[in-house]
N, C-alpha and C positions, 0 to 999 in steps of 0.2 A: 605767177607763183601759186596763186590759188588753184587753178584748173592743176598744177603738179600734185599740192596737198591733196584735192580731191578723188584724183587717179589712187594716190596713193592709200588715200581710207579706202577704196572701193574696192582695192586690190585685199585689203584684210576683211572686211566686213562680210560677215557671211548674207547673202541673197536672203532676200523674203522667201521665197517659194523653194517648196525642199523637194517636189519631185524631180524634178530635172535639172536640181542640182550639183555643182561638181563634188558635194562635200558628201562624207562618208560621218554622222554622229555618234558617237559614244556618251553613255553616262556611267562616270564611275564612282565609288565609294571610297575614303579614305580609312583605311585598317585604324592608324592611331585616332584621329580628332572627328570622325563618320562625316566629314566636308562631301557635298554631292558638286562633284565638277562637271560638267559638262567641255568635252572637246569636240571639237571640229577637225576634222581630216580632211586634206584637199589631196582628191583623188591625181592629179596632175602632179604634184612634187612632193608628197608625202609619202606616198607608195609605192615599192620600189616592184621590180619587175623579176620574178624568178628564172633565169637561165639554165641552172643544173640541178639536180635529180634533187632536191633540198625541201624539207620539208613534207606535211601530210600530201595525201594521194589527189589529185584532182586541182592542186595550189596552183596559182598561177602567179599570184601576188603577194608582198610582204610587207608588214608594217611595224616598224620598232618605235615607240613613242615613250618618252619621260614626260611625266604627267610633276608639275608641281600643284600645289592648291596654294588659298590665300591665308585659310587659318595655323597652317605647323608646316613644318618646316619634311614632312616626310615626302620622298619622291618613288612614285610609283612607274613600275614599269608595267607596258603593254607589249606584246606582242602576240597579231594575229596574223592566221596565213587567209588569201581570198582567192575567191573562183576568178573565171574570166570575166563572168558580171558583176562585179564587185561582191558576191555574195559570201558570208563569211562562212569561214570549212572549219576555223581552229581558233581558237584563243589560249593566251596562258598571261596573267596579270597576277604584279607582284606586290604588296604594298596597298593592296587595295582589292577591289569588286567592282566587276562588270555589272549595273544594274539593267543598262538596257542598250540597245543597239539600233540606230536608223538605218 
């Protein structure tokens, strides 16, 4: 049962080491209560994969995120598009401020 729990924290905990990591970091700001969140993005099932002509020039990848924080109850929305190296082409966030991007 342990060795299951353990699988299973490793499976959410984000890695120490952020260059070869599979997570994509956002820090965002909350419009109503200025809460600074940080999220993690797991580039394997977080980001979906663009098929048709959709989105800015060069996208290759899509990301739709609801962002909640822990002090109010306001829910932010993300969405950005990305190259084929993860690199970001577009954002548009709702609810809140992109302060910075890993």
């Amino acid at each position: 049962m342990a060795s299951f729990l353990q699988n299973l924290k490793n499976f959410f905990v984000t890695p120490a080491y952020s260059s070869t990591s599979n997570f994509i970091t956002f820090e965002v700001r909350c419009n109503r209560c200025s809460e600074e969140i940080t999220v993690n993005i797991r580039r394997g099932s977080d980001i979906s994969r663009l098929y048709e002509e959709e989105g800015p020039a060069g996208s290759v990848f899509l990301l739709r995120k609801e962002i909640l924080g822990k002090k109010c109850n306001n829910l932010i929305y993300l969405t950005a598009y990305f190259g084929e190296n993860y690199n970001l082409i577009s954002s548009e966030i709702s609810g809140g401020k992109i302060i910075e991007h890993k």
